[in-house]
PLY file of the C-alpha trace (Angstrom):
ply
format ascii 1.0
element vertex 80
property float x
property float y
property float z
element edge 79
property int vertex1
property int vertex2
end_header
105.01 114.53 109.72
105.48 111.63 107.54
103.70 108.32 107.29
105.76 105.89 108.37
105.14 102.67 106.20
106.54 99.41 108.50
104.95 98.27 111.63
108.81 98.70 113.16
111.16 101.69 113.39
114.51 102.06 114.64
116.33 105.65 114.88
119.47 105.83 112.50
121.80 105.95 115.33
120.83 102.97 117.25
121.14 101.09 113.77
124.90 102.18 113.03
125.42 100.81 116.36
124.65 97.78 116.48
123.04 96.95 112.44
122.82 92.95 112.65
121.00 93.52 115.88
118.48 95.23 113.48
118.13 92.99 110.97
117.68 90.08 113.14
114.89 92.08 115.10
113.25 92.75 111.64
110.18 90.84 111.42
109.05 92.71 107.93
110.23 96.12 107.31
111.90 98.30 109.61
111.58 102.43 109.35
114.75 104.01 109.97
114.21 107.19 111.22
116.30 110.25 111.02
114.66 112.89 114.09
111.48 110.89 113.84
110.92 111.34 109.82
111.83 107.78 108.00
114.66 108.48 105.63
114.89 104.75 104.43
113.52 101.09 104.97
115.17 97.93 106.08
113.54 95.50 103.95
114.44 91.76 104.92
115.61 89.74 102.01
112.49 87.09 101.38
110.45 90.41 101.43
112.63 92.22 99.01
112.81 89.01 96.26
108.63 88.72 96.52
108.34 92.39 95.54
110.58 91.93 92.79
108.60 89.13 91.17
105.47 91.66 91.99
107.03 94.09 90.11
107.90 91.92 87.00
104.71 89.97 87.04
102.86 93.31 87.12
105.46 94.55 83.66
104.42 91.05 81.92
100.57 91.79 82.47
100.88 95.26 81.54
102.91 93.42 78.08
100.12 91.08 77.67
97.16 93.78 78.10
99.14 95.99 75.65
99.51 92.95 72.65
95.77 91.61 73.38
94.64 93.33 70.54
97.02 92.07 68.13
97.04 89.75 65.69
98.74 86.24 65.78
101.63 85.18 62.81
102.09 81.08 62.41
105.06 80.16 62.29
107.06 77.31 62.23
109.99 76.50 65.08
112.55 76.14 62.61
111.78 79.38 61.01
113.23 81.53 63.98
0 1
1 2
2 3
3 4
4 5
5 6
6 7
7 8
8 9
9 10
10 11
11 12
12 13
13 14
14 15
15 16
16 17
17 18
18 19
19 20
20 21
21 22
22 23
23 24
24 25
25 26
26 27
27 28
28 29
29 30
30 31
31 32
32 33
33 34
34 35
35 36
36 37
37 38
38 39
39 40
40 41
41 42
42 43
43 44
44 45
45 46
46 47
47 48
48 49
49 50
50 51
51 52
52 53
53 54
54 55
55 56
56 57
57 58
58 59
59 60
60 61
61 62
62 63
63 64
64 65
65 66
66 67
67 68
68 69
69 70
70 71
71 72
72 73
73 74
74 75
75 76
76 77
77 78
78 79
């Protein structure tokens, strides 16, 4: 059996019944479960934008970390 990663889980038949009823119950994410094994996640939409700027905050750090050990050019604005 599978973890299932959200404190909420609906089964995938009761959510193509009645889907807004889902959302709207949603509280964080929401397991949807497929005979008791999650086979996706309802992820609300304030929760899906902050793990986007996770993401690409975590992409810029790994960016910065790689070009510490570089070293810097002077340069003028009107030069680019």
């Amino acid at each position: 059996m599978k973890n299932i990663l959200a404190r909420t889980s609906i089964g995938i038949s009761e959510l193509k019944s009645n889907p807004s009823a889902a959302i709207h119950r949603a509280d964080g994410p929401v397991a949807i479960l497929n005979r008791n094994t999650p086979v996706a996640y309802l992820v609300p939409a304030a929760h899906w934008e902050a793990i986007c700027e996770r993401l690409d905050d975590a992409e810029l750090a790994d960016l910065i970390r790689s070009r510490a050990g570089e070293t810097p050019v002077s340069t003028q604005l009107d030069d680019l």
